[in-house]
N, C-alpha and C positions, 0 to 999 in steps of 0.2 A: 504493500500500500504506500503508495505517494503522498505527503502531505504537505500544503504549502500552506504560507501565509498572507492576506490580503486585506490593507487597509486604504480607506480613502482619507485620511486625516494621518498619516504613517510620525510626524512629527509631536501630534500633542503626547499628554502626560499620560492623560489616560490609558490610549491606544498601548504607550512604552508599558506603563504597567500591564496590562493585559497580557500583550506579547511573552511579558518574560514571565508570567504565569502558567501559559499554556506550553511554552518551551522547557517549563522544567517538568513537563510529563510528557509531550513531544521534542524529543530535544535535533531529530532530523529533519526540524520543520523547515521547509525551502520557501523563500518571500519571491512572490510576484508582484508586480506594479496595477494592473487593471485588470477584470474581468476579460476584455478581449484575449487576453494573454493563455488565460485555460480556452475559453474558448478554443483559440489556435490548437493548443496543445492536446486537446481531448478529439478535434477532426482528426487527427494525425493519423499514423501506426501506431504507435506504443501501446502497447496491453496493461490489463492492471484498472484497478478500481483507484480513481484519484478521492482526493477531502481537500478540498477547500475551508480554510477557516479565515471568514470576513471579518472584518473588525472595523464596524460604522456607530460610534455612540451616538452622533446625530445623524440619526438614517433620512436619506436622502429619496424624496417619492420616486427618483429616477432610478436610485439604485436598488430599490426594490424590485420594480419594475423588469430591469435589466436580468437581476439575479433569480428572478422568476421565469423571465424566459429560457435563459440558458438550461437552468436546474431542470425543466419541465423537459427540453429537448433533449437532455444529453446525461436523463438520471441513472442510464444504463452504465456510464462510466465513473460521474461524478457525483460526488454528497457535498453539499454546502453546509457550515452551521455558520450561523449569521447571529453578533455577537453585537448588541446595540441594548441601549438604556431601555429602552422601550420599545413595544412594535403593537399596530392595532389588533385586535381581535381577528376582523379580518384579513387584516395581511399574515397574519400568523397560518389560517387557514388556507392563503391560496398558497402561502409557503410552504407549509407541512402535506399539501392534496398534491404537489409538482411529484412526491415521491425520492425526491433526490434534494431535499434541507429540512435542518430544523434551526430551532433560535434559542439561544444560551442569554441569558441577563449578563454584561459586563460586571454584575456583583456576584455572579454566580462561581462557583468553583469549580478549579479545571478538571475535576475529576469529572464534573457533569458533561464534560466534551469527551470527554472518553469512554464514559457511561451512554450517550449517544450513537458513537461508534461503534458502539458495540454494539447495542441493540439494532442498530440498521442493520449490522451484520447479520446477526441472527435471524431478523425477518427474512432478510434475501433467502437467507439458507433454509430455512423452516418450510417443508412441505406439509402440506395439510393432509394427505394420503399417507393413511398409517402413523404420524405423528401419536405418539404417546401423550396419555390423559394426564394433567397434572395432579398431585394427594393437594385434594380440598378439602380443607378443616373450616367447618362451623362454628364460632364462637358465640353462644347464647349465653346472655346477662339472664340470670332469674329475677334482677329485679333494678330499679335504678342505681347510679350511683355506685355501683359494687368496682367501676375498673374494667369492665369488659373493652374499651377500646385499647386503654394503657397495656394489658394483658397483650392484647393481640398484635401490635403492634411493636411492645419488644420479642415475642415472639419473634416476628418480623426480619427485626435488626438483629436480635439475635443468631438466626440461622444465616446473616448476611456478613457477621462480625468472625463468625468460625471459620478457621482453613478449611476443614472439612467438608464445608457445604456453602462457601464464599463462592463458588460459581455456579450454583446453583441458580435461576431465578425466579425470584421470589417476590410474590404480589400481594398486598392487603387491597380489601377491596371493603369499601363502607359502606353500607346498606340501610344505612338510618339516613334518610333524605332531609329530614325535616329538624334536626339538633347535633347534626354532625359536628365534631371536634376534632380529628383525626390531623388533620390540616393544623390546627391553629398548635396543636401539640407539637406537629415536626417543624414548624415553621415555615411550611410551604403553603402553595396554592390550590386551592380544590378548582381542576380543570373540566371535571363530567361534567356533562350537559345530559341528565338524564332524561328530560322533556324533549329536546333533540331526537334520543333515541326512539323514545315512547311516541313520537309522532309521526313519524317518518325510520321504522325500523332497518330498512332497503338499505336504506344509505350510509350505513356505518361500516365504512372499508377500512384497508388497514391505514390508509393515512387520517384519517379522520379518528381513529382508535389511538394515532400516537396524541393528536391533540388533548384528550383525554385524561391522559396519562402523568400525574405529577411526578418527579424523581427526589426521593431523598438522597443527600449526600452518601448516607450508609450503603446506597445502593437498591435498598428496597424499593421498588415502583409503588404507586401511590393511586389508587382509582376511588375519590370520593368527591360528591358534588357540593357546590356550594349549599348552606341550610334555607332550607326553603318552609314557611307552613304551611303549603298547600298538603293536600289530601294524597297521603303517601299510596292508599288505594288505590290509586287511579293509575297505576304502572301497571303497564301491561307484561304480563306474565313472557307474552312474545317479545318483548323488548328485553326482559332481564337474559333469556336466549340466547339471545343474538350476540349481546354481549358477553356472558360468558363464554359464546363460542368463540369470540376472538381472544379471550384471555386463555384458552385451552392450549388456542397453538404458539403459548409464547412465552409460557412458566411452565415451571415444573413443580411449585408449591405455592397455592391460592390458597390466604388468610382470609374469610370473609366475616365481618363483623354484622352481627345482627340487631335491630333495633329491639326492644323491651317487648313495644305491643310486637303482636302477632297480626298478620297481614295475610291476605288470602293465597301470597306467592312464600309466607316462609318457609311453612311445613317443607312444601316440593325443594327449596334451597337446601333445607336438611334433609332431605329423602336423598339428593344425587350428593351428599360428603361424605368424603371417606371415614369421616370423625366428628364428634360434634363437643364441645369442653363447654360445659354449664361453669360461669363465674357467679359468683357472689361472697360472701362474707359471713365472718362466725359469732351471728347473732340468732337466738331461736327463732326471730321469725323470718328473717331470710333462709335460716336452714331448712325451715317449711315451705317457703318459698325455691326452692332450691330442688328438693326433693318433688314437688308438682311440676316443673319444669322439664326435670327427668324423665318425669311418667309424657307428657309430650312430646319430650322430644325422641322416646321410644314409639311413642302411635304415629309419629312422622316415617323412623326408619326403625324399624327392629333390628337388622342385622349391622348397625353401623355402631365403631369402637364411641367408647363412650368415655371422658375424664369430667370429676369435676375442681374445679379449680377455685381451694380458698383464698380470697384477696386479702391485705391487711392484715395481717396477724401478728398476734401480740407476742412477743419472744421472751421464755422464761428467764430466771436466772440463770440457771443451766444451759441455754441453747436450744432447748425445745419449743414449741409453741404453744401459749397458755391456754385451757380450755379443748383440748384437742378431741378429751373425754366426748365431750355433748355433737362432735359434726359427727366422731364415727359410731355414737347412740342413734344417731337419726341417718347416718349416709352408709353404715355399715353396707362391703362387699364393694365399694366402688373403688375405680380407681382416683387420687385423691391428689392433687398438688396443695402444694403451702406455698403461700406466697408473704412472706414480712416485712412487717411495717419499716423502709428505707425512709430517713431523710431527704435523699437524693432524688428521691419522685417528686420535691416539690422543682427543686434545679433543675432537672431534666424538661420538664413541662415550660418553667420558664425561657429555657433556653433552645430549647426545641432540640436535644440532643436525648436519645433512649437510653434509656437507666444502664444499660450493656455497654455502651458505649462513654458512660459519662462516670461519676463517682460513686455510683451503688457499690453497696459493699460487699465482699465476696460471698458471704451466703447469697444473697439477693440474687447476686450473678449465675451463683449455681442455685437454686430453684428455678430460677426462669433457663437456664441451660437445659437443667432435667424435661420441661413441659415442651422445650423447642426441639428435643433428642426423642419425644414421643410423636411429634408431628413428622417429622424426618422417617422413624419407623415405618411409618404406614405403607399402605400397595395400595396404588390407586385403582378402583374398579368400578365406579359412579361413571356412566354417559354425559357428565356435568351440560345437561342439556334441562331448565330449570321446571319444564310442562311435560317431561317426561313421566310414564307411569313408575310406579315405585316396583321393585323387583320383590 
């Protein structure tokens, strides 16, 4: 792979910082002077996949323009990422529909350029014929307020922070339309447009699937919509489909986080997962809560691995976890994660860095390891098709 570099302001501060940002994870990156310049270079002979990485903090309508024609005509050789302050909504989509760009925020981090390239790679390469089903895990909160996104989400990072399964890829996906947080925790942007989908299902191809697509630094992909209060009902069961079938062919482990209420499309979400982790906390009546939850989400899927996952827990003197007597009184014969009460959950949240990644403390690290080394285990066997009959 060829990678060059291209700015139309090559002299300011900005541009210089950026530059030497991206060069110290591309470090054979080759500068050209203009667009014409690949152009030229891409009618040629020479074989090989080029990357252009543009660098316009004040994007120019012409160079938009310019760099969407070329990218559209010549995406079979060349990938643009186009690195500017800003870009509209729509320019973003006729850049990401061309097939051959996407666009990096100049405050963004280089890994995100790299993270980019690779995932274009991986599309290219990904045939949909026989491609293998991803292990999709269900995460059902028994009740509010328990941690069920925090929960799934260092899952997430977790399985993305370990050598072992650092190349794996790995998608959380939120499904609470109407209170979603997932976003404001990682410090990024919730990019679904799940009314988009739900109206016009047809039309969600694989470029329109990356717009979609938030990136965390950790590398986790990020698929949640901005919070909306309209009437979560009103998602058509065909639209949740459609999108899961493009999430099938492009991870190989799907986090899907479930809202509290129950929706006429949850059940079938937990009928086609490989696993479903009930969270909640160790209070009697969430553990009642807790334990009803169970009983549903067994009449969803009976054959599917089942954990459930206590959040918050009080750590004795000793090490152990206070009260542990009263969950396995009432949850007795399940399988069981502890999860303890970290200071570092509140840092993390503010900083938008996951507890794995940030200053949680070793036990903390290893309980949320163990619950992310039970997700890893699984064999996926779900048609992750979400109107499918239950087996």
């Amino acid at each position: 792979m060829s990678a060059y570099f291209l700015s139309s302001q090559p002299n300011s501060s900005s541009v210089v910082a950026v530059e030497q940002k991206i060069r110290a994870v591309l470090p054979d990156l080759k500068t050209i002077e203009t667009l014409d310049e690949i152009a030229q270079h891409i009618s040629g002979s020479s074989a090989g996949k080029i990357v252009v990485i543009f660098v316009a903090p004040k994007l120019d309508p012409a160079n938009i323009d310019n760099l969407i024609a070329i990218a559209s005509q010549h995406n079979e050789r060349v990938f643009f990422i186009l690195i500017s302050d800003e870009i509209s909504a729509s320019d973003y989509k006729r850049l990401v529909r061309t097939q051959g760009a996407d666009w990096v925020s100049t405050n963004g981090e280089a890994q995100e350029v790299l993270d980019i390239i690779a995932a274009h790679d991986r599309s290219r390469s990904q045939v949909s014929e026989g491609h293998r089903r991803p292990v999709m895990v269900s995460f059902v909160p028994s009740a509010g307020g328990v941690g069920n996104t925090t929960i799934a989400i260092e899952v997430g990072a977790c399985l993305k922070s370990r050598k072992a399964s650092r190349s794996r890829n790995v998608c959380y996906v939120d499904l609470d339309f109407q209170s979603s947080h997932a976003c404001d925790y990682l410090d990024i942007e919730p990019r679904l447009q799940m009314q988009e989908i739900a109206d016009h299902p047809e039309r969600l191809d694989a470029q329109l699937f990356s717009v979609f697509v938030s990136r965390h630094a950790s590398g986790l992909d990020v698929i949640a919509a901005p919070r909306t209060k309209s009437d979560a009902c009103d998602i058509a069961v065909g639209a949740l489909d459609v999108l899961f079938e493009m999430i099938a062919h492009r991870y190989d482990v799907v986090l899907v986080d479930l809202p509290v209420a129950w929706f006429s499309w949850t059940a079938q979400v937990i009928a086609n997962s490989d696993a479903a982790v009930v969270t909640g906390i160790n209070t009697i009546p969430c553990l009642r809560q807790i334990a009803e939850t169970l009983e549903a989400v067994r009449s969803a899927k009976r054959t599917a691995e089942l954990a459930v996952v206590i959040n918050r827990c009080k750590r004795g003197l000793f090490g152990g976890f206070a009260h542990r007597q009263h969950v396995e009184a009432v949850l007795g014969g399940q399988k069981l994660f502890y999860i303890g009460e970290d200071s570092a959950a509140l840092e993390s949240v503010n900083t938008g860095r996951p507890m794995v990644s940030a200053a949680a403390s070793r036990k903390t690290k290893a309980e949320l390891l163990a619950l992310a080394l039970f997700c890893t285990e699984l064999r996926s066997s779900a048609p992750m098709q979400v109107s499918s009959r239950r087996p």
